[in-house]
C-alpha positions as CSV (number, residue, x, y, z in Angstrom):
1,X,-11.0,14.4,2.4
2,X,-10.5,17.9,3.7
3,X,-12.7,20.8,2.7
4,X,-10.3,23.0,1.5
5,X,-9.0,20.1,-0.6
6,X,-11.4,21.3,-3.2
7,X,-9.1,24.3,-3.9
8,X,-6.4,21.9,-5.1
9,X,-8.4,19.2,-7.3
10,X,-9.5,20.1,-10.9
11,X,-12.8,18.8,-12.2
12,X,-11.1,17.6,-15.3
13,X,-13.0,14.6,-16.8
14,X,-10.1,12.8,-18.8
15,X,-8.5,9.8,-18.5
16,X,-5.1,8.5,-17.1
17,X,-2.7,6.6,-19.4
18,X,0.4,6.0,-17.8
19,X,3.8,7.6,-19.3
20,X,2.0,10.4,-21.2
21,X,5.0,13.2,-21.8
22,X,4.3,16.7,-20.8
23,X,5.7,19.6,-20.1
24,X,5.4,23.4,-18.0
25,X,5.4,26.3,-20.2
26,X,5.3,27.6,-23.7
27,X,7.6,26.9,-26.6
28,X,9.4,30.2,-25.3
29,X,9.8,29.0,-21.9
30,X,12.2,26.1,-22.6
31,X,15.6,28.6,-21.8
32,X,13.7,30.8,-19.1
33,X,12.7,30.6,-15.7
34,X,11.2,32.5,-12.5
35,X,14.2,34.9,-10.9
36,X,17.1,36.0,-12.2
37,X,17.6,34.3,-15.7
38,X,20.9,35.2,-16.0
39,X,21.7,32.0,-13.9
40,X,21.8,28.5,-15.3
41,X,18.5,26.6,-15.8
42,X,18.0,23.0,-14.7
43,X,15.5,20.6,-16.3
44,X,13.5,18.5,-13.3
45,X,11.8,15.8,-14.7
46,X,8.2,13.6,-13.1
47,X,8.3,10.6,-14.0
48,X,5.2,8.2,-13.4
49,X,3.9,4.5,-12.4
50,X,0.3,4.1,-12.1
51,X,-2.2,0.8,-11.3
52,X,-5.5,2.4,-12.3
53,X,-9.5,0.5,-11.9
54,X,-11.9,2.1,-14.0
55,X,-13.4,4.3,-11.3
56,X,-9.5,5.1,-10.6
57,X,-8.8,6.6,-13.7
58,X,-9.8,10.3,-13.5
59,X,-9.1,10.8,-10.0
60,X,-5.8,9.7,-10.9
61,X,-5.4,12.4,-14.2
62,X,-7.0,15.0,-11.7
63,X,-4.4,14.1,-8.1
64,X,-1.3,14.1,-11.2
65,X,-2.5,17.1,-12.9
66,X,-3.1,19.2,-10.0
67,X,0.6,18.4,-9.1
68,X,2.4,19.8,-12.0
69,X,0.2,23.0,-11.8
70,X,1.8,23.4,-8.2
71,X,5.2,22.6,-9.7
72,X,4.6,25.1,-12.4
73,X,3.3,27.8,-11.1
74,X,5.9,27.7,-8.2
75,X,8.5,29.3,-10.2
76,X,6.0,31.1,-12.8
77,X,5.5,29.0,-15.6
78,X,2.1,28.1,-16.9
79,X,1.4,24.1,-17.0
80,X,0.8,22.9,-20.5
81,X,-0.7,19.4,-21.1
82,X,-0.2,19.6,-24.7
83,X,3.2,20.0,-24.2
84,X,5.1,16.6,-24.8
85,X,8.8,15.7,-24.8
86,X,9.0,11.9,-26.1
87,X,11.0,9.7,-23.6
88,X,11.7,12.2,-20.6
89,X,8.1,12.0,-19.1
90,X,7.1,15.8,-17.3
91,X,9.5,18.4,-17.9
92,X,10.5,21.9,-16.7
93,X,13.3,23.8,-16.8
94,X,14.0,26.4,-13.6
95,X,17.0,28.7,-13.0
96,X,19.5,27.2,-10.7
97,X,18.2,28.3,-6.7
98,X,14.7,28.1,-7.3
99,X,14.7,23.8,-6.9
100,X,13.5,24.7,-3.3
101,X,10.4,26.8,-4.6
102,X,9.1,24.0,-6.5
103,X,9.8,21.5,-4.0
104,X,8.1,23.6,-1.1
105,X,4.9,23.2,-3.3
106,X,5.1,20.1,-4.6
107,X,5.2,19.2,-0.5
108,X,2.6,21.7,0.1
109,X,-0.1,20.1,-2.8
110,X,0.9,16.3,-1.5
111,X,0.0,17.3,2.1
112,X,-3.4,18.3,0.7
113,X,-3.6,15.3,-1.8
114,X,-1.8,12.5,0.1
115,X,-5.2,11.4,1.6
116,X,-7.2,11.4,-1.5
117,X,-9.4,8.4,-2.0
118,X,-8.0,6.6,-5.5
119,X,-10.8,4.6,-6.1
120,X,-8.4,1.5,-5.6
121,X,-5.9,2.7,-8.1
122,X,-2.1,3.8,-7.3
123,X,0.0,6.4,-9.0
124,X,3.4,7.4,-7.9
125,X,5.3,10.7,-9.0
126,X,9.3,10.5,-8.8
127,X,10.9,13.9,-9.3
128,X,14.7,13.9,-10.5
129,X,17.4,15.9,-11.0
130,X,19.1,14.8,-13.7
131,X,19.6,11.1,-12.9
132,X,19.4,11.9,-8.9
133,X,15.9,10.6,-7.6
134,X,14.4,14.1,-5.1
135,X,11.7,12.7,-4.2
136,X,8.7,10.3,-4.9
137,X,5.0,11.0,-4.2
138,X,2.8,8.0,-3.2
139,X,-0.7,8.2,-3.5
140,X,-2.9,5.1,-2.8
141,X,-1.7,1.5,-2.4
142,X,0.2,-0.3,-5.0
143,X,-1.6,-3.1,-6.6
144,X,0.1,-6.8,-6.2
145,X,-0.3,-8.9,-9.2
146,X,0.2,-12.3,-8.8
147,X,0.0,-15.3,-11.3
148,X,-1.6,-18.0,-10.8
149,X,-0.1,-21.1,-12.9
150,X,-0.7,-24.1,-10.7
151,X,3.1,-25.0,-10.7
152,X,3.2,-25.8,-7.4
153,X,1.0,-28.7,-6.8
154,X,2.1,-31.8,-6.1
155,X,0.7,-34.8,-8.7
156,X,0.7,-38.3,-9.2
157,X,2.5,-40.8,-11.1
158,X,0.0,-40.5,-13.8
159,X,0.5,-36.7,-13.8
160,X,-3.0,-34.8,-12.6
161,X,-4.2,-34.0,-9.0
162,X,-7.8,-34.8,-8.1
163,X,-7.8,-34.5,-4.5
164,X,-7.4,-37.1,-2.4
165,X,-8.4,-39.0,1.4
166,X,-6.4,-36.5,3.2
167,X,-9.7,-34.0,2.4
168,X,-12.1,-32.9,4.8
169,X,-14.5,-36.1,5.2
170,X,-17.8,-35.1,4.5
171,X,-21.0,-38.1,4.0
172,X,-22.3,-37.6,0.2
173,X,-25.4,-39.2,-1.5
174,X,-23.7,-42.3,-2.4
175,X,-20.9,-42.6,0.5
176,X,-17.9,-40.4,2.2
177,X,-16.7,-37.7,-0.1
178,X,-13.7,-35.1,1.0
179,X,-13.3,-32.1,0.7
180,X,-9.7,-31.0,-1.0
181,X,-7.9,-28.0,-1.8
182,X,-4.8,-26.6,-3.6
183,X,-3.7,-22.8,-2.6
184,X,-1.3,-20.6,-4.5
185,X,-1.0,-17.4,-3.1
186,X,-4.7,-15.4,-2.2
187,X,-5.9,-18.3,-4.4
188,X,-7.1,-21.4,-3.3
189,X,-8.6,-24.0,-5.7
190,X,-11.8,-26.1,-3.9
191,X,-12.5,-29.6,-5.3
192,X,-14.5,-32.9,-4.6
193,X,-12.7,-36.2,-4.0
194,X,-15.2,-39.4,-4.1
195,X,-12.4,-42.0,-4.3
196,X,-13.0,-43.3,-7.5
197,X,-14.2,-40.3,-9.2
198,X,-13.6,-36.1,-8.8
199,X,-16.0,-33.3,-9.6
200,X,-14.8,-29.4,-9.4
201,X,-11.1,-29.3,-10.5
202,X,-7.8,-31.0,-11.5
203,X,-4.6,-30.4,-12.0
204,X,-3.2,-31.6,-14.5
205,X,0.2,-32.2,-16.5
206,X,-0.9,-34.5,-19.7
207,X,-0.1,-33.7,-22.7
208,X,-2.7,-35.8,-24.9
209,X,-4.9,-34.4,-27.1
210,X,-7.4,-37.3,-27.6
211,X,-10.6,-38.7,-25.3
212,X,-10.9,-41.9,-25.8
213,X,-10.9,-44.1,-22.8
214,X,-14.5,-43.6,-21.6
215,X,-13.4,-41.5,-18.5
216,X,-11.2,-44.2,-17.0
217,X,-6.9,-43.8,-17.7
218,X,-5.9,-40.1,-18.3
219,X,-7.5,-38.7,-21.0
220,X,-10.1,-36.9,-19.0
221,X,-6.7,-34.4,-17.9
222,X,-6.2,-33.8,-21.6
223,X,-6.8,-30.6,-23.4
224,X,-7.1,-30.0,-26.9
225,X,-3.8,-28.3,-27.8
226,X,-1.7,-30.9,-25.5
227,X,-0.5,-29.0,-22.3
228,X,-0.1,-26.4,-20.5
229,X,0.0,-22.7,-22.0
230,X,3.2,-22.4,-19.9
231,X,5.0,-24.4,-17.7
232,X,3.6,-27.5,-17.4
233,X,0.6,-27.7,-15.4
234,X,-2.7,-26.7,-15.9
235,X,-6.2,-26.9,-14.4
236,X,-9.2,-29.0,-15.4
237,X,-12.9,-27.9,-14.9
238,X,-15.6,-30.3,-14.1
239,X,-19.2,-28.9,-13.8
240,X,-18.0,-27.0,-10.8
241,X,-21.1,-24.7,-9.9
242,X,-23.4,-27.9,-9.7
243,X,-20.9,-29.6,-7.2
244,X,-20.8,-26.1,-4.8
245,X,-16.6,-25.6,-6.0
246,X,-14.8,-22.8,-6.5
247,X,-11.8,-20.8,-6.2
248,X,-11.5,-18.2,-3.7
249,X,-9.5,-15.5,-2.6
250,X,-7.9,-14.5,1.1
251,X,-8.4,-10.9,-0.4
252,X,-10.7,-9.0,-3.0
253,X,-8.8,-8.8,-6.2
254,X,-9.5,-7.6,-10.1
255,X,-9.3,-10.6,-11.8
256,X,-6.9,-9.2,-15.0
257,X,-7.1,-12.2,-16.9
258,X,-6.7,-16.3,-17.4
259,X,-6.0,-18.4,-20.8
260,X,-8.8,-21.1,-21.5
261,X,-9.3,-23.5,-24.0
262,X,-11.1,-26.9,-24.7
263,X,-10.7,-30.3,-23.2
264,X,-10.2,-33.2,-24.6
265,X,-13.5,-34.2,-23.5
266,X,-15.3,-31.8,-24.4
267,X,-13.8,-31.3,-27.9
268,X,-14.3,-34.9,-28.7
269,X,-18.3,-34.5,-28.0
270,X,-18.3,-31.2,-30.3
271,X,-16.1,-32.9,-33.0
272,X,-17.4,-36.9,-32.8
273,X,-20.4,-36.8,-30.8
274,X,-20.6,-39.1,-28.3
275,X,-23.3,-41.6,-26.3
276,X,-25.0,-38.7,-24.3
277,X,-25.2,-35.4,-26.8
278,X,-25.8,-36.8,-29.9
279,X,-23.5,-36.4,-33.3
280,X,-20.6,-33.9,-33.9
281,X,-22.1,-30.1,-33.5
282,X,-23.5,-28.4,-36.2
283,X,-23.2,-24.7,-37.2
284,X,-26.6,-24.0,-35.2
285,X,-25.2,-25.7,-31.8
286,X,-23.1,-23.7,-29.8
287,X,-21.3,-24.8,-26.3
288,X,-20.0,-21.8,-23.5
289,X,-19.1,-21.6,-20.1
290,X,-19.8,-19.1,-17.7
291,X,-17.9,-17.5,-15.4
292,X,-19.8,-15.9,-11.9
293,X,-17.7,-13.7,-9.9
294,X,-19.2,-12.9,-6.3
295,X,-17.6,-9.6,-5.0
296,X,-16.9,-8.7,-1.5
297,X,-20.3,-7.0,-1.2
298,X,-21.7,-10.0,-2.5
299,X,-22.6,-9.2,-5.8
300,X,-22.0,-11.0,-8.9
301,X,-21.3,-10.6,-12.1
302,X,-20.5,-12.6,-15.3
303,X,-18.6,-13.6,-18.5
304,X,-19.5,-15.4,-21.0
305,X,-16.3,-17.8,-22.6
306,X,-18.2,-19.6,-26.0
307,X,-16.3,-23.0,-26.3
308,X,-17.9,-23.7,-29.5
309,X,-20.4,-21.7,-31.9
310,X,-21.0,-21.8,-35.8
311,X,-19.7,-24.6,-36.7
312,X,-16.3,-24.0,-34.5
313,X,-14.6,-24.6,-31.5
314,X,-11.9,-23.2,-29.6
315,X,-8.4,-25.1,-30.2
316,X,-5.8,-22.5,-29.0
317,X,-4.9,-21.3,-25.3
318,X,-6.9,-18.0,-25.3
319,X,-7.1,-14.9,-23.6
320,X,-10.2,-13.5,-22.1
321,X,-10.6,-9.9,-23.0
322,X,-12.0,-6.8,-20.8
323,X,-12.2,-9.1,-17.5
324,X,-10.7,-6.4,-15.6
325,X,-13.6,-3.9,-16.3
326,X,-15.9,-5.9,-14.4
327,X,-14.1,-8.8,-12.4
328,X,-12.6,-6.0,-9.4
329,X,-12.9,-6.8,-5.9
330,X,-13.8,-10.7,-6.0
331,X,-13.6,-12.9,-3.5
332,X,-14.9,-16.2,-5.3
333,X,-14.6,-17.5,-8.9
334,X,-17.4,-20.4,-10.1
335,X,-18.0,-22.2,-13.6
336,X,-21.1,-23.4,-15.4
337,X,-22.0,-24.3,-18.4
338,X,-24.3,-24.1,-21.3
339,X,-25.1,-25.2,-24.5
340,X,-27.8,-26.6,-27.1
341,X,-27.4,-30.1,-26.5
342,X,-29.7,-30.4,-23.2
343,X,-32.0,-33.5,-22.2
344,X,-34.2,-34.3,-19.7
345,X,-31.5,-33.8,-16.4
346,X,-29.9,-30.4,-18.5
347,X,-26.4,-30.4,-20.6
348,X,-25.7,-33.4,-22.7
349,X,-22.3,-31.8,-23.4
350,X,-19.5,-32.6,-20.9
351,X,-19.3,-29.7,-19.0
352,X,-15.3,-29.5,-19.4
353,X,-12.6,-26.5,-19.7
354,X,-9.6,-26.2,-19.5
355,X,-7.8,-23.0,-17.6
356,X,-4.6,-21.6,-16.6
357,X,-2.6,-18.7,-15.8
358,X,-5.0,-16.5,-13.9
359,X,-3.8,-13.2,-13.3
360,X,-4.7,-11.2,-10.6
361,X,-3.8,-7.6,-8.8
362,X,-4.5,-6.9,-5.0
């Protein structure tokens, strides 16, 4: 950033919400303007569209505010923050001939601002005229969000994906495995094919609710509330951190947010017990998966999704909350698990999730 760049910012620790109304001036100024007020006044308004990361959020107040002030002050008026007209966004009010004042130093504080590192955020000023678009100022690059919903995959006549021979052949412990994948965009799902069994994900497309058939048939692609969250596909996690799966991303992204909820398998060993963990859960067992996001500097960090705790279980699609504060700039998305009902070679609880519509901006 240039030196003298400095002489345009303001060291103003607040935060950016997008479409807060403000406007130049004092309750006096609304009918008066710079020059010669004897001429008609015309209201300008800013209106705004910002993608803002935590780190983004006061460089963007600071880039925005420092902008009106240039507007303002162009044609004499003192900027007021507290100023707010509901539903027209920044407003000011200038005698007719001035427009070119205001728009010489909106031009001039952009040249100076233009550069200005947003921290991975984006905010874009539009200046009109009534409902004539002047101008719009861009500063950083907008954010793509994409969705990823697993829509696009192709499955089976029993309705789930696991992969298949057309993998990369790799040689496993106990014979060939392959190597699979499904990409949707910057996302691309990595899972294990062993011919007669899978590890890492499926897709899936049942709509059963029950586990019943001792891992053979379907019901291992069920989920507890019977389908997808939307659409009609979902995915299936299967201990993926132990078998070296993942999803990945072509690009870093903030991970916004994904719906979870349990499986059929899982949900069946929390409610019934099964062979391996025991009897149905009590209030003191408790049954979470967590969530390791490597960024593209290679560090990690986590979040915690609890599948079942005092004496309940998740039985709804749900929505992770505050991923977005921490999930920014991954490149790789793993799943383990965790619970009270270990033995001697770790969980006794099927390590099963269920997971779809990841959201992510780019």
């Amino acid at each position: 950033m240039k030196k003298n760049l400095l002489k345009w910012m303001m060291a103003i620790a607040i935060v950016a919400t997008p479409m807060v109304f403000t406007a130049c001036g004092s309750d006096d100024d609304d009918n008066k303007s710079s020059g010669d007020t004897s001429k008609k006044t015309v209201t300008y308004t800013v209106s705004e569209y910002v993608n803002s990361t935590t780190e983004s959020q006061i460089v963007i107040a600071t880039v925005k505010e420092t902008m009106l002030r240039a507007m303002c002050s162009s044609v004499g008026q003192t900027y007021n923050p507290n100023k707010s007209i509901l539903g027209m966004g920044y407003a000011i009010a200038i005698a007719e001939g001035d427009e070119s004042k205001m728009l010489n130093a909106l031009d001039a504080a952009y040249s100076q601002l233009k550069d200005t590192d947003m921290k991975g955020g984006y905010l874009e000023l539009t200046l009109k005229k009534g409902e004539d678009t002047l101008k719009n100022y861009i500063f950083g690059t907008k954010a793509i969000s994409q969705y990823v919903d697993f829509e696009d995959a192709t499955l089976n006549s029993n309705k789930y994906w696991i992969g298949s021979q057309d993998g990369t052949e790799e040689q496993g412990a106990y014979g060939p495995i392959w190597k699979c994948t499904y990409k949707e965009g910057i996302a691309t799902v990595n899972t294990t094919f062993g011919g007669s069994w899978w590890t890492g994900f499926a897709i899936s497309a049942c709509t059963g609710t029950t586990f019943a058939d001792n891992y053979q048939g379907t019901d291992q692609y069920n989920n507890i509330v019977g389908g997808a969250s939307s659409g009609n596909n979902f995915l299936v996690i299967n201990g993926v951190t132990a078998s070296g799966n993942s999803i990945t991303f072509d690009k870093p992204a903030t991970i916004t947010g994904f719906r979870y909820t349990n499986s059929a398998v899982a949900a069946n060993s929390i409610i019934n017990g099964d062979t391996y963990s025991g009897g149905p859960f009590t209030e003191n067992d408790w049954f979470k998966c967590i969530v390791t996001g490597t960024k593209k500097d290679g560090t990690t960090v986590t979040y915690d999704i609890m599948l079942a705790e005092n004496g309940d279980y998740v039985k709804t699609w749900t929505a992770t909350k505050g991923l977005s504060n921490t999930f920014v700039n991954i490149v790789k998305m793993e799943f383990s698990f965790d619970g009270t009902r270990k033995g001697e070679y770790g969980l006794n609880t099927p390590a099963y999730m269920c997971l779809d519509k990841i959201v992510l901006r780019y």
